[in-house]
C-alpha angles and dihedrals in degrees: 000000000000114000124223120203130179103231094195088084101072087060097043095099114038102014131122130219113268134186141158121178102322098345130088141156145119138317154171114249119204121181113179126181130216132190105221136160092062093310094303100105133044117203130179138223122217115199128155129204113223156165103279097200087051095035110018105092095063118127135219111282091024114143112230125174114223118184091346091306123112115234132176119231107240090178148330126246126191114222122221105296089019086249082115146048151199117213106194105209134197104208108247120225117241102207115231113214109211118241118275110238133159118261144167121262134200103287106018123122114242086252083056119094121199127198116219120206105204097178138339097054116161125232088260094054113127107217124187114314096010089294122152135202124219096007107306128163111231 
């Protein structure tokens, strides 16, 4: 007599909430750390335990979301039966664009305001000079 039994229960009560592209469910973060390189440096390894038959076909570089953070799939390991998996992740950094504010450049007066544009410019975005970054026109 075949046996059915509903998985999501093993990650009801301590798992996250995972997705990548269409898929999402729950799974279990661990996050160990490990002193290497003679004790001088710490590292961390990021796996989650998940639903294979949600989470097991990704492949190496996918982007997957776990607890509201972006991580990057290094590899894929089946548990046991296959009904698991362990996604081994590399944490994704989100890039952080500094505020805009006005300043004072080389050359202005102090009644003379700049703006800096630190990052995000578009290709029409005038920088200082009239020079222009990744091929604008001014």
């Amino acid at each position: 007599m075949a046996f059915t039994e509903d998985l999501s229960v093993f990650l009801a009560d301590f798992g996250v909430p995972i997705s990548a592209g269409s898929a999402s469910g729950l799974g279990i973060l661990d996050m160990p750390s490990e002193m290497i390189a003679d004790g001088v440096v710490l590292t961390t390894d990021y796996k989650v335990t998940c639903l294979a038959s949600l989470f097991g076909d990704l492949q190496h570089g996918a982007g997957v979301n776990v607890d509201g953070l972006p991580y990057t799939v290094r590899n894929v390991e089946l548990l046991d039966d296959g009904k698991f998996c362990d996604l081994m992740l590399q944490r994704s950094a989100t890039p952080v664009l500094a505020a805009v504010s006005p300043a004072v450049l080389d050359g202005d007066g102090a009644d003379t305001e700049s703006l800096v544009i630190l990052d995000g410019g578009g290709p029409a975005t005038v920088y200082v000079d009239g020079n222009v970054l990744d091929g604008g026109a001014p």
